[in-house]
N, C-alpha and C positions, 0 to 999 in steps of 0.2 A: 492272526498268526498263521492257522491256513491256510487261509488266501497266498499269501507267502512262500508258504510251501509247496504248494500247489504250483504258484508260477516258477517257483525255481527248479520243480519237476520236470515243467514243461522245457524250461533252457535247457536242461542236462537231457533232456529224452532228444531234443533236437536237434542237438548239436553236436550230432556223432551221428554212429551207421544209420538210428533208427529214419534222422531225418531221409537220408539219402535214398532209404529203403522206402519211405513215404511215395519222395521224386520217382524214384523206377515202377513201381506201384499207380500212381496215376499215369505214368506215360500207359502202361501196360492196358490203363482202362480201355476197354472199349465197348459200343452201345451194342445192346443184344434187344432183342425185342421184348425181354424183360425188363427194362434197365441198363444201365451202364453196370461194369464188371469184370475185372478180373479174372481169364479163365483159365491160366496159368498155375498146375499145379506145383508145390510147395518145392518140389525135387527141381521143377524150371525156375522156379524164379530164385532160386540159390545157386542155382548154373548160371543165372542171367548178373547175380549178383554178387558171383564170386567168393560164395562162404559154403561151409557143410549144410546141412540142414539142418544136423543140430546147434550151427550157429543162426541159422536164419530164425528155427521156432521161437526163441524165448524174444527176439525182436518184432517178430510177428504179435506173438501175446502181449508185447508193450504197447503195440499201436491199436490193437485192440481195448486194451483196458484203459487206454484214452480217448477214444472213442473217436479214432481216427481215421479205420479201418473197421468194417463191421464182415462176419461172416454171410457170404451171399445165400449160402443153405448148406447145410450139415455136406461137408465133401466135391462140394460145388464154386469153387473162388468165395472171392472176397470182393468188397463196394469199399472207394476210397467216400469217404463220408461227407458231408458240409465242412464239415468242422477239419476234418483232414486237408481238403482243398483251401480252406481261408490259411491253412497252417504254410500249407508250400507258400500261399501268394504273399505273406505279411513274412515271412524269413527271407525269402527273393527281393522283396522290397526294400528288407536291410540290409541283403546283400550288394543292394545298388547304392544305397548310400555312402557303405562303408567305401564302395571304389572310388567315390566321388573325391 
């Protein structure tokens, strides 16, 4: 019954802003000689994405606590994660089918 819950967590976190904030969030990656990274502070990327910031936090904190986005260092961006990037690729995937 978890298991359950858990993926019906994952439909309802995807399938609204959080996804779309996932998508602008990886476009926004880019490779730094640390890593790939998000360097786009919190106040840009709510101007990029058209909400307050205190609408963008608690979306942020959702993608985080799925582990889709990780903090890159305390003040420093954010890393779209494995697990974030299989998320864009496997909802795009069912977005092509549904056109079909």
């Amino acid at each position: 019954m978890k298991h359950k819950n858990a993926q019906q967590g994952l439909v309802n976190l995807f399938t609204s802003d959080s996804y779309r904030l996932l998508c602008l969030l990886l476009e926004l990656q880019a490779d730094t000689l640390e890593g790939p990274r998000v360097r786009e502070s919190q106040e840009e990327i709510a101007a990029l994405f058209h909400v307050s910031k205190g609408k963008l936090n608690p979306l942020m904190q959702g993608l985080v606590e799925s582990g889709c986005i990780q903090k890159y260092r305390a003040r420093s961006g954010y890393t779209v994660t494995p697990l974030g990037i299989d998320v864009v690729n496997a909802i795009g995937r069912l977005g092509k089918l549904s056109a079909k």
